[in-house]
N, C-alpha and C positions, 0 to 999 in steps of 0.2 A: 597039861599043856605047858611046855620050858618057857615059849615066849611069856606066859603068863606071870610068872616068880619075878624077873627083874620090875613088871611095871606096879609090884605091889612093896617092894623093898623099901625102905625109908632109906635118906643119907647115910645114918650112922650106920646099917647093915652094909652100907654096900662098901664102907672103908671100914668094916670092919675085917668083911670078904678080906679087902686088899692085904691089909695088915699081915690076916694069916695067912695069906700067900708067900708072901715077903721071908713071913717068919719058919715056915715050913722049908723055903729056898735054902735060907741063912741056916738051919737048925738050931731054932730057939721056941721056945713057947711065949707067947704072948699074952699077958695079962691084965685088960683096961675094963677098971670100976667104970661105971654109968656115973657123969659126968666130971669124971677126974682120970681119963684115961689119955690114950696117945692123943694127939692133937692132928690138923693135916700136913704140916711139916712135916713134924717125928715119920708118920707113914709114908708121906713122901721121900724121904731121907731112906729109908728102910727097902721102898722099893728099888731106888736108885740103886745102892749099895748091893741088894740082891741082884739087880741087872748087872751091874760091875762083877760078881763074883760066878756067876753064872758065863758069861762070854769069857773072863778069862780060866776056868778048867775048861773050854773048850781045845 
């Protein structure tokens, strides 16, 4: 069941999810120890930038 996965995810999976989004946009790999990794800033900063760089090679 797919609806099932998001309601069983903790926080940190689901910006984790984000992160490698971001970082697969960008091409980079991403690498965060359990609890000294990106923060929600850094991820938020990440995705922005991936939104920016995405809309413009369109």
């Amino acid at each position: 069941n797919p609806i099932g996965v998001p309601g069983r995810m903790n926080l940190g999976q689901i910006l984790e999810t984000h992160l490698g989004w971001a970082a697969s946009r960008l091409g980079f790999r991403a690498v965060t120890p359990v609890f000294d990794g990106a923060n929600e800033d850094e991820i938020a900063a990440e995705l922005g930038r991936s939104w920016l760089v995405e809309r413009a090679w369109r």
